[in-house]
C-alpha positions as CSV (number, residue, x, y, z in Angstrom):
1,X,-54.1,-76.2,-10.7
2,X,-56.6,-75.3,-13.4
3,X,-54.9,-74.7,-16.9
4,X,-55.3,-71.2,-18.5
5,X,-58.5,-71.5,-21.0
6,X,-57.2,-71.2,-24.8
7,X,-59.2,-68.0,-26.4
8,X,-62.5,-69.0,-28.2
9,X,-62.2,-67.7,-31.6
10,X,-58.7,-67.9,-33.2
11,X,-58.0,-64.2,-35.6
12,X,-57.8,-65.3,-39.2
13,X,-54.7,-62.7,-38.9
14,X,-56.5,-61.1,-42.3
15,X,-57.4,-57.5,-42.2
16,X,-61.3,-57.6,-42.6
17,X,-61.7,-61.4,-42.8
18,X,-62.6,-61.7,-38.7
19,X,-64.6,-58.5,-38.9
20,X,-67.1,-60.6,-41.2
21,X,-67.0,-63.9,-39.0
22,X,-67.7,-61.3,-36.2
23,X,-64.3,-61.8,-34.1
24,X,-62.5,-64.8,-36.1
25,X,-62.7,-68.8,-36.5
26,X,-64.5,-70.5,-33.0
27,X,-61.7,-72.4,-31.7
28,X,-61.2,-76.5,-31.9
29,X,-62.8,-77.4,-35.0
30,X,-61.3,-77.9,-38.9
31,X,-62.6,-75.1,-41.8
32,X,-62.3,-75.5,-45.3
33,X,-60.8,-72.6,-47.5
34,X,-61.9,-73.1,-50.9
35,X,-60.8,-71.3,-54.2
36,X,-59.4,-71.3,-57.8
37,X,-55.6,-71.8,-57.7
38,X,-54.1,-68.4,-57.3
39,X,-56.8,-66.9,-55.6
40,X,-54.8,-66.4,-51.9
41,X,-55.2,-69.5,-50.3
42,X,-51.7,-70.7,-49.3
43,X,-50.9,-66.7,-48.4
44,X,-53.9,-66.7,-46.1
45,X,-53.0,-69.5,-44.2
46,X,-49.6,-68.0,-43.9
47,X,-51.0,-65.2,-42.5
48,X,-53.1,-67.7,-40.4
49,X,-50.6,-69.3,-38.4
50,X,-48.5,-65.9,-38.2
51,X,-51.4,-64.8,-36.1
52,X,-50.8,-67.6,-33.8
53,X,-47.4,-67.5,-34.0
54,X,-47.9,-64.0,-32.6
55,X,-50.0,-65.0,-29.5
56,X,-47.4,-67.6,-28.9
57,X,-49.0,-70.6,-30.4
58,X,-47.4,-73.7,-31.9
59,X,-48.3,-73.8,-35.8
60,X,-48.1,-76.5,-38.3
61,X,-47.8,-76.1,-42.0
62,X,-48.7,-80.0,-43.5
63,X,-48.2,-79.5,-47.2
64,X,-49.1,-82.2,-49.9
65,X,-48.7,-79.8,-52.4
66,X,-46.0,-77.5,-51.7
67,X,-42.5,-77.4,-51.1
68,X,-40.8,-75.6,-47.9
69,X,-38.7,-73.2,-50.3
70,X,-42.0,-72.2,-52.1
71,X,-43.9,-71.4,-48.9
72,X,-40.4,-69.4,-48.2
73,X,-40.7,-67.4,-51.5
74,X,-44.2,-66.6,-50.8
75,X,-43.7,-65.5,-47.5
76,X,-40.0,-63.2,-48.2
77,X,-42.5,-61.4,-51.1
78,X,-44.4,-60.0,-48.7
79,X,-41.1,-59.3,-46.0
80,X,-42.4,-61.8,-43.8
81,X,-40.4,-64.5,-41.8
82,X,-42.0,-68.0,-41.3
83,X,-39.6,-69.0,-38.6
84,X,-41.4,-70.7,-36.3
85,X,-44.0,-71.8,-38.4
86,X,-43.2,-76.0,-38.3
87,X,-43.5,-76.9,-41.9
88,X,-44.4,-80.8,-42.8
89,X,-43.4,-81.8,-46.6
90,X,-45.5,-84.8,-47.8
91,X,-46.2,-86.0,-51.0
92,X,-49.1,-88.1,-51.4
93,X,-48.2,-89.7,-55.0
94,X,-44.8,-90.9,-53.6
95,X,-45.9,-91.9,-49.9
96,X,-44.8,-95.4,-50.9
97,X,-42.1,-96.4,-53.0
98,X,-41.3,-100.5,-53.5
99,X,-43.6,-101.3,-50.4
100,X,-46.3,-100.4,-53.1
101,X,-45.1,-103.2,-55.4
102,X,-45.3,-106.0,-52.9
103,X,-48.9,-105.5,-51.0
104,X,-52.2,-107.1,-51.8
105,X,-54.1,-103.7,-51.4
106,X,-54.7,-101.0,-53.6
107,X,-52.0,-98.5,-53.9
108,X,-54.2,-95.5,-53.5
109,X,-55.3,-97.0,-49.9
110,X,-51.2,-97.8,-48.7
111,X,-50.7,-94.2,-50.0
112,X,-53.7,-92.8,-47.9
113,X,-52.7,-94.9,-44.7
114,X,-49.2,-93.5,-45.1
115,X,-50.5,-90.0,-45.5
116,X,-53.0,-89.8,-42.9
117,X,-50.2,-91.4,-40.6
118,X,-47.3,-89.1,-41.4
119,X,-49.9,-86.6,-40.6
120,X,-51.0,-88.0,-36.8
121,X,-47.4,-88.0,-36.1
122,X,-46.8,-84.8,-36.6
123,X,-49.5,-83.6,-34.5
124,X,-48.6,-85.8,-31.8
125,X,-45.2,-84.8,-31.3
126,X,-45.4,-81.0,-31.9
127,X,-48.9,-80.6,-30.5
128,X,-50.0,-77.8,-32.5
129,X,-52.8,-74.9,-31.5
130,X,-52.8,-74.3,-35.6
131,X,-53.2,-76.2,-37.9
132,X,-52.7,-76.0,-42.2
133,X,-53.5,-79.1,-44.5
134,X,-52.6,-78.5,-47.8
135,X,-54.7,-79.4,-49.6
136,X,-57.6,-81.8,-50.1
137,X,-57.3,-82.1,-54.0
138,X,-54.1,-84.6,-53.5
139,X,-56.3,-86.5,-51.2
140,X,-59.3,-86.4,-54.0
141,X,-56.7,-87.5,-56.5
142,X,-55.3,-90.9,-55.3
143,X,-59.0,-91.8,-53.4
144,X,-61.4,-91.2,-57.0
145,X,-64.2,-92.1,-54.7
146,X,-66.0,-89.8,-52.7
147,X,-67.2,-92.3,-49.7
148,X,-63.7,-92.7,-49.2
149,X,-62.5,-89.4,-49.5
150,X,-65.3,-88.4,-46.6
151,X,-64.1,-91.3,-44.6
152,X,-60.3,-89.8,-44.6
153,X,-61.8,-86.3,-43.8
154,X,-64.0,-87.0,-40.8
155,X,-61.0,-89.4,-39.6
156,X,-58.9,-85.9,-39.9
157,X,-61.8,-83.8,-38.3
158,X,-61.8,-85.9,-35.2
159,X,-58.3,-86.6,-34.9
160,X,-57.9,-82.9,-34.5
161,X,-60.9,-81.8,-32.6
162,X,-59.7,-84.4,-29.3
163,X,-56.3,-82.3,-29.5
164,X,-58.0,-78.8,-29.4
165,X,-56.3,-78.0,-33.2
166,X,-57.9,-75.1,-35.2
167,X,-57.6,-76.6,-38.7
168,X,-57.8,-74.8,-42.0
169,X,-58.2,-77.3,-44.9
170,X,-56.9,-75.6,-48.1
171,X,-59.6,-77.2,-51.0
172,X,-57.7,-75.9,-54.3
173,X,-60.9,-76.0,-56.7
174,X,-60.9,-77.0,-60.6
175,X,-63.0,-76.3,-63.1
176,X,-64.6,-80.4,-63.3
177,X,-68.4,-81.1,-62.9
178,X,-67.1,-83.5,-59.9
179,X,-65.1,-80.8,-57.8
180,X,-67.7,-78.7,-56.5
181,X,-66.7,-79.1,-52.9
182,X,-70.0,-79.7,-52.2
183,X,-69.2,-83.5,-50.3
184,X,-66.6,-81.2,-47.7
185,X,-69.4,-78.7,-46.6
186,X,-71.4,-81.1,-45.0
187,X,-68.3,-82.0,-42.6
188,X,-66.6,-78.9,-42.1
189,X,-67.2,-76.5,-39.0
190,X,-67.1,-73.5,-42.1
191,X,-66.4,-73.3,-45.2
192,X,-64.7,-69.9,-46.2
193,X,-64.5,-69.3,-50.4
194,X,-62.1,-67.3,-52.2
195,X,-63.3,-65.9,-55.9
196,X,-61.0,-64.8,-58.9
197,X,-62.0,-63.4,-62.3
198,X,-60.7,-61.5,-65.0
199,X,-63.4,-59.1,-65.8
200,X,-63.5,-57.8,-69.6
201,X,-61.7,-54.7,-68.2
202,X,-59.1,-53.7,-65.7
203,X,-57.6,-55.8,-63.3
204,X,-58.3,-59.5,-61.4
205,X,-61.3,-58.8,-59.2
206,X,-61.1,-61.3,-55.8
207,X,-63.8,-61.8,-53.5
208,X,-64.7,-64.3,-50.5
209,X,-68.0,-65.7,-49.2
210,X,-68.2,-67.3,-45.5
211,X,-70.2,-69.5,-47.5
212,X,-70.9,-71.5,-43.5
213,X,-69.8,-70.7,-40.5
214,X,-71.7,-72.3,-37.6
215,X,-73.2,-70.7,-34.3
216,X,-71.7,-67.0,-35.8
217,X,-73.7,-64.6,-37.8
218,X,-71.7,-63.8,-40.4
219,X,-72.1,-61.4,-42.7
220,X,-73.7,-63.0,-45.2
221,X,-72.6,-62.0,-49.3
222,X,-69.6,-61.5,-51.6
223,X,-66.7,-59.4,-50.2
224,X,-64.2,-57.6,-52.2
225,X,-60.5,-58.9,-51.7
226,X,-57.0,-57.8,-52.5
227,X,-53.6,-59.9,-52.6
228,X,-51.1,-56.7,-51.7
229,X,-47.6,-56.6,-51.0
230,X,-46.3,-57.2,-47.3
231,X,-50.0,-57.2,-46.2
232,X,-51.0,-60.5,-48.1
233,X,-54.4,-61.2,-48.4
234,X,-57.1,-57.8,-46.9
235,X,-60.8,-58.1,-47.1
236,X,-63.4,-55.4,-47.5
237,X,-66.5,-56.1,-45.6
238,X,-69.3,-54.7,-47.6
239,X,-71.2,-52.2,-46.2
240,X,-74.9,-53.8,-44.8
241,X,-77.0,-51.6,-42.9
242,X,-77.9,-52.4,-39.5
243,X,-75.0,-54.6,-38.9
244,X,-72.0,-52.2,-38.1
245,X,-70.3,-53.2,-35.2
246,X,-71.3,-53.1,-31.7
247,X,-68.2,-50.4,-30.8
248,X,-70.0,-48.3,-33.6
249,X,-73.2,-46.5,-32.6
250,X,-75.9,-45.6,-35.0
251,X,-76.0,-41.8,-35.9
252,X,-78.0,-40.1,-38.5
253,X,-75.3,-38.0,-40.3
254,X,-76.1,-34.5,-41.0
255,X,-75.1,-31.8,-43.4
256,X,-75.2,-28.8,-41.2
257,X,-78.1,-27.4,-43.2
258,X,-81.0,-28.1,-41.1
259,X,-83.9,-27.6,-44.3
260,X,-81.7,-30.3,-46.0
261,X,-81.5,-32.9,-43.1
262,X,-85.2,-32.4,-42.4
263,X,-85.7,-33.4,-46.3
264,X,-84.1,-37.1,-45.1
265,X,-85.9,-37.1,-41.8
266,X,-83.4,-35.8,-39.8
267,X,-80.1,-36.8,-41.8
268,X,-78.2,-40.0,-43.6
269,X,-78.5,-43.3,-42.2
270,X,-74.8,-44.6,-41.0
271,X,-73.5,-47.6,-43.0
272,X,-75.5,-46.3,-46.0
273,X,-74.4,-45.4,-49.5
274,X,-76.2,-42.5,-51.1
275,X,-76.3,-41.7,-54.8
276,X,-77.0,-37.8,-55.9
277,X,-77.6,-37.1,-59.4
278,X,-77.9,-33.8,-61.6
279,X,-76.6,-32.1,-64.6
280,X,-73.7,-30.0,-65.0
281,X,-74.1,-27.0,-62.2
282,X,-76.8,-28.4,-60.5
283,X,-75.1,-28.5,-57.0
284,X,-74.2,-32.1,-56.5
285,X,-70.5,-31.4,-55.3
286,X,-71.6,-28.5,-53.1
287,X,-73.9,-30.6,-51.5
288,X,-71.1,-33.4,-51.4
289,X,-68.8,-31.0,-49.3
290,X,-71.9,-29.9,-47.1
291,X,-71.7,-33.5,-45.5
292,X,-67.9,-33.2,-45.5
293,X,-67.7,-29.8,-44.0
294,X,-70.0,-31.4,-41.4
295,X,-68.3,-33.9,-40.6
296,X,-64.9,-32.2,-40.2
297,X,-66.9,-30.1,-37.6
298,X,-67.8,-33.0,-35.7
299,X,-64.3,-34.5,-35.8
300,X,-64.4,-36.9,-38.0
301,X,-61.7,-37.6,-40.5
302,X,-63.5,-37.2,-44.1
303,X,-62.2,-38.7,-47.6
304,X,-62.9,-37.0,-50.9
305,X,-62.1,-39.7,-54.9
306,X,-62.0,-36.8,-57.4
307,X,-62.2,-38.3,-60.8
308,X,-63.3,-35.5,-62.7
309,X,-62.6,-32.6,-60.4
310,X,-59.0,-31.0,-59.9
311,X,-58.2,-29.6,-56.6
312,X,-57.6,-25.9,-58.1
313,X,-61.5,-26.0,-59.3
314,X,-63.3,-27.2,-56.2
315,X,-61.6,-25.1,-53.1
316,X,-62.2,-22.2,-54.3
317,X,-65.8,-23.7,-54.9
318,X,-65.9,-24.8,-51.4
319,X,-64.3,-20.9,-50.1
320,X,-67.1,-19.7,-52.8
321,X,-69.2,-21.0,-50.5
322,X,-68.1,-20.6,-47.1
323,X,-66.9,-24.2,-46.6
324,X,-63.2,-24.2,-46.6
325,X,-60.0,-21.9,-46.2
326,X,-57.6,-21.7,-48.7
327,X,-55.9,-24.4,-48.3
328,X,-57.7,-28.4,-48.0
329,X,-58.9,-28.2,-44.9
330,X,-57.7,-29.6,-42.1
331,X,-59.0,-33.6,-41.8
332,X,-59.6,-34.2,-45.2
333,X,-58.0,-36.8,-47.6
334,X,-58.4,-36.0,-51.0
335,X,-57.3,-38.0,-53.7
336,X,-57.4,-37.4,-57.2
337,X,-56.3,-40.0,-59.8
């Protein structure tokens, strides 16, 4: 009997993160999520295998770096349960203990062969759809030499590809001339990058790049990124036109007034971002709520970001004009911070 065929992308199980690798990960290969250290790897991966764990895959968590009761904290801040989730402590820097002081070889190489071992077990006996290594820097650490450091990753790669295991490779970058990340691209399926800077004002700004993906056309660029409570790591696909998604026909969108949508040869582009400027009076929110009011009609669910507007001033602009009833009308979110 023929056995059931495991799905061919594997969700990322982050909102917006498959959208931009157009349906998630392509299945049976190893990916390498890079980034800063608090920029969301570990709770992406979390989120990760919780997306198996939902479709009732077996998930590994193989951490060099961190302990069970951390990955526990990090998960019970966001009022989520790892159970189920098989979580492998290793530590690298103490794979050997006295063995070390009676061999011939180097004790970075015993380390490594204890490691990588520890590590086959594991897969071997649990037989895992999902897959989390955490994290390559440990392994950078005790090798100090790059050849040898790609030797123990393309070991890993195929290990895991003969056993069908989706494998995301946590890469915890540092701020050296020698940890660009550059010698893992070459080996990895994709390489996904998570960005974190403290701009001169306001808060952390995140981003990610699907810096490589192959055989998917990604959408290509910088995406924002937020860390939020119980939702962990969500993504913001940035709007490119012409690639919205296939369930997503292209429509011209119209304001109602047909002089106006003539103007734009026959309305707005979908998946475009129009900026309208004027002085004081000149009509820019009037024509705003032209688009809005037009939508509404079509049924669409419209969004208004007031910054400088109260809602007393502009719905009696909007009745002024024939565009609203006295209350906001029905469909519309408006906020106003």
């Amino acid at each position: 009997m023929a056995k059931n065929k495991k799905a061919t992308v594997a969700s990322t199980g982050v909102f917006g993160l498959d959208e931009i690798l157009r349906g998630g990960l392509p299945a049976s290969n190893l990916y390498i999520l890079q980034g800063a250290p608090g920029s969301g790897k570990t709770t992406a991966a979390l989120q990760f295998l919780r997306a198996g764990l939902e479709k009732g895959e077996s998930c590994i968590y193989v951490s060099l770096s961190q302990t069970a009761a951390e990955l526990n904290a990090i998960a019970t801040s966001h009022g989520w349960s790892i159970e189920g989730i098989r979580i492998e402590e290793l530590s690298a820097s103490d794979a050997v203990n006295s063995a070390a002081d009676q061999t011939i070889f180097q004790t970075a190489e015993l380390r490594l062969d204890e490691t990588r071992r520890a590590i086959e077990a594991a897969i071997e006996e649990h037989k895992p759809d999902r897959l989390v290594y955490d994290s390559l820097l440990e392994i950078r650490l005790i090798t100090g030499d790059t050849l040898r450091f790609r030797r123990e990753l393309l070991g890993f790669k195929a290990f895991s590809a003969k056993r069908n295991v989706v494998a995301l490779v946590l890469d915890t970058q540092t701020s050296g001339p020698d940890r660009s990340g550059e010698e893992v691209e070459g080996i990895a399926h994709g390489v996904i990058r998570f960005d974190k800077s403290l701009e001169e004002y306001g808060s952390v700004r995140r981003r990610v790049e699907v810096s490589k993906m192959q055989g998917v056309p990604v959408a290509d660029g910088y995406h924002d990124m937020a860390i939020r409570e119980r939702e962990g790591v969500v993504v913001f696909p940035r709007l490119v036109p012409g690639t919205a998604s296939e369930t997503v026909k292209p429509q011209l969108i119209k304001s109602g007034v047909d002089e106006l949508d003539e103007m734009f040869g026959g309305g707005r582009e979908s998946g475009t971002v129009t900026l309208v400027i004027g002085q004081s009076g000149t009509g820019k929110s009037t024509m705003s709520s032209l688009y809005a009011t037009a939508a509404l009609k079509r049924g669409e669910s419209v969004a208004l970001f007031l910054f400088e507007e109260r809602l007393r001033n502009i719905l009696p602009a909007l009745r002024g004009h024939g565009h609203g009833p006295a209350a906001v009308p029905s469909g519309w979110a408006i906020d106003h911070p």
